[in-house]
Structures are given as C-alpha cells and as structure tokens.
C-alpha positions in Angstrom: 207.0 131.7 132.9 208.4 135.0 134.1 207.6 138.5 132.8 209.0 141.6 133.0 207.7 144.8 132.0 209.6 148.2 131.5 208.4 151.8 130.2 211.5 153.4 128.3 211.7 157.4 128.6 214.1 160.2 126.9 215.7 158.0 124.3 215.7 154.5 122.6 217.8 151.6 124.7 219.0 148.0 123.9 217.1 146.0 126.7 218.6 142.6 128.5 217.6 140.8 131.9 220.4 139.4 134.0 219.9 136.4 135.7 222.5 136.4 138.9 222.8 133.1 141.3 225.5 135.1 143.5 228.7 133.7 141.6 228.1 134.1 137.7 225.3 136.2 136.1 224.0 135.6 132.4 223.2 138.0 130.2 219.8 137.4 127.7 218.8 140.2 125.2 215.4 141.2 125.1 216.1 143.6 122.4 215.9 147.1 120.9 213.0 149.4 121.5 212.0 153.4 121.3 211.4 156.1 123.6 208.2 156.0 124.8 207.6 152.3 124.6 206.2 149.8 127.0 207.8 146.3 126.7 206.7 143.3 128.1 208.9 140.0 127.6 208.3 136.5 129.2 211.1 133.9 129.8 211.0 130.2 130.8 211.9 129.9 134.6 215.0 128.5 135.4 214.3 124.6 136.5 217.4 124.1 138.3 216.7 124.9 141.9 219.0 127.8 142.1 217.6 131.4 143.3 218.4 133.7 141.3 218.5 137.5 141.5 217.0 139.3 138.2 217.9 142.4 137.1 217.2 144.7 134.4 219.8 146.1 132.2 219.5 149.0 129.3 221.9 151.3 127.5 221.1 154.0 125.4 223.0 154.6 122.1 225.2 157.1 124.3 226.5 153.8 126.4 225.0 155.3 129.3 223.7 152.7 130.9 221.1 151.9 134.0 220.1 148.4 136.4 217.1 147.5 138.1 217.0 144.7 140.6 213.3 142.9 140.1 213.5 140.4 143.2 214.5 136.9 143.2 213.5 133.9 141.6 214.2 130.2 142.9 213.9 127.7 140.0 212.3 125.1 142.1 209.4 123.8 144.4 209.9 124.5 147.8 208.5 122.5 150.9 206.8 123.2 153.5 207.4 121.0 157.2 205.6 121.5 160.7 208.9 120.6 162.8 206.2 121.7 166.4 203.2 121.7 167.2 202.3 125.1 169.6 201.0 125.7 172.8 199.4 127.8 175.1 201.0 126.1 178.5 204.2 127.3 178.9 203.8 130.0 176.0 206.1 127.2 173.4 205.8 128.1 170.0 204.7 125.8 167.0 207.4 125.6 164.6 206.8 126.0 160.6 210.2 125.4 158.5 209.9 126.5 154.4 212.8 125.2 152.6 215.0 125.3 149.0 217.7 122.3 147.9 220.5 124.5 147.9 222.2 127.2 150.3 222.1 129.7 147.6 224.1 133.2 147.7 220.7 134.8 147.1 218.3 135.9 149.6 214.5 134.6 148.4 211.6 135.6 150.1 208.7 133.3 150.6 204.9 133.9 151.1 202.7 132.1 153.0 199.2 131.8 154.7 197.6 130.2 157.6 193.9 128.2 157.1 191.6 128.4 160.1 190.8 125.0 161.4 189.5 125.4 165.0 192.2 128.0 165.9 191.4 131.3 165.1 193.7 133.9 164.8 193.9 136.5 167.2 192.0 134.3 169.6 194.3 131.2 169.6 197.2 132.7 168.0 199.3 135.9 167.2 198.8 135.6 163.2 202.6 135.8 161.7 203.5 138.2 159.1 202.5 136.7 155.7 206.5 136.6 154.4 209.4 135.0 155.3 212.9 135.5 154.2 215.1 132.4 153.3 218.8 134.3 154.1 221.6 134.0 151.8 223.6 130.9 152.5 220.7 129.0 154.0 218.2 126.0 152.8 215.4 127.4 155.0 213.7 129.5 157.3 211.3 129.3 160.3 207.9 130.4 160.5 206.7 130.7 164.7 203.1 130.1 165.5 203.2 132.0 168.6 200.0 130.9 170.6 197.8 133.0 173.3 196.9 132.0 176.4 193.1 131.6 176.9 192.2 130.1 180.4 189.3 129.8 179.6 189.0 126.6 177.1 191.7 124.2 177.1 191.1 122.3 174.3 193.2 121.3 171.0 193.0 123.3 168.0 194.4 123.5 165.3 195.3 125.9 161.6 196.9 125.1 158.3 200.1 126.7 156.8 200.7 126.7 153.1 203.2 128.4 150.7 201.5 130.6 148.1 202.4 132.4 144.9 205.2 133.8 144.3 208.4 133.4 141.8 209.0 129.5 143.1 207.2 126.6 142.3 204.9 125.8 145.3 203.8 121.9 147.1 200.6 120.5 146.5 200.0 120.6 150.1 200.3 122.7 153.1 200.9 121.6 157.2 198.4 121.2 159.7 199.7 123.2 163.2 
C-alpha cells in the first residue's frame, strides 16, 4: 500500500494521482476536499512489475490546475546478484547488480546497504553511496565495492549487500561480497 498526503491552500480542489509507466498514464480520483485540509489516501501498489512515475494532480473550481511528481514506484520485487567478488591486488572492484523484469521508460531509484562481515568499511572498503539509480530503458544497475589497499593484512574479508525499503517489493535475502 502506497500513500500520499497533500495540504490544500487558497481554495477547494478536486484531487487525483496519476500513475505514468512512460507510454500511457491513468487517472484515479481521490476526491473533493476544502481549503485548508490535509488529505491522506492509500492505494494498492501496482503488482505488475512496471515502474511507474506518480504524480499528483488538482484543479480548483477555476480549472486552474497544478502537478506534483512524488517519485517512482516499481510494482515488483527486485533482485539483488554479486556478479564479483573485490579486491585489494590490482585495485579490481567487486561487482553488485540490483535489477527489475522489465526495461521500463521510468527511471527508479533503489536503496541499499552494506552488513559488516570481516570487512569494515573505510578500512577494507570505500563505503558506496546508499542509492542507486536503475536508468530509463534498463533492467538494472551496478553497485561497485571499491576496495583499499592495506599492506598490511592480506587476508579475505568479506560484507553483505541488501536492498532496503523503498516503493518496490524487496528479496528475502541480500549478497555476501
């Protein structure tokens, strides 16, 4: 469930969200409210692994009208798939690939997190930013564990990647790196 929350100033509006996958966009009435008001209104995610931008639409009884884009939603789980391992020798970085079924025409960021194992970040490796964007027109995107060079122990270690919330469905499980 998805909700969307809106304070209305100056004058009473008709209140819809628009649901746009890049091709078509639907239209769903939320309904009339007055100046002044807060409104909250939950919908049922969309279950059909499209991404979706939603926007918020209102006109007044004037027809003057404005739109608000909220972000994107992906009605799906995503994965998550360690496609390389990282290392110090030779300064090769481990390779992390989040993913969507479909090459959809809208953008959708996606959050993650790293786990310490035995690896600790900023000691064994240059923690990434915690979001990644999936582009328009692609499945995926690639998350780089960029490691540092410490001379001084040579050993294996190792750190745990997961997706975490955010308007997808998420796996159960994350990737060891």
């Amino acid at each position: 469930i998805y909700t969307i929350s809106a304070e209305l100033y100056n004058s009473d509006a008709e209140l819809f969200y628009i649901l746009n996958d890049g091709t078509s966009a639907v239209t769903n009435s939320i309904g009339s409210y007055t100046m002044d008001s807060t409104v909250t209104y939950s919908f049922d995610a969309p279950t059909d692994n499209k991404t979706y931008e939603v926007m918020l639409y209102a006109e007044n009884a004037n027809k003057e009208s404005a739109t608000v884009s909220l972000g994107s939603i992906y009605g799906g789980e995503l994965s998550i798939t360690k496609t390389s391992d990282a290392s110090e020798f030779g300064f090769v970085s481990g390779s992390i690939i989040v993913s969507r079924q479909n090459a959809d025409l809208i953008p959708l960021d996606v959050s993650h997190t790293f786990e310490e194992g035995t690896a600790k970040a900023g000691e064994n490796y240059k923690e990434p930013d915690g979001v990644v964007e999936i582009p328009s027109g692609e499945t995926s995107a690639i998350i780089s564990v960029v490691p540092i060079f410490d001379a001084a122990d040579s050993s294996d270690t190792s750190l745990y990647a997961y997706i975490t919330e955010g308007f997808y469905s998420i796996p159960s499980a994350g990737v060891e790196v």
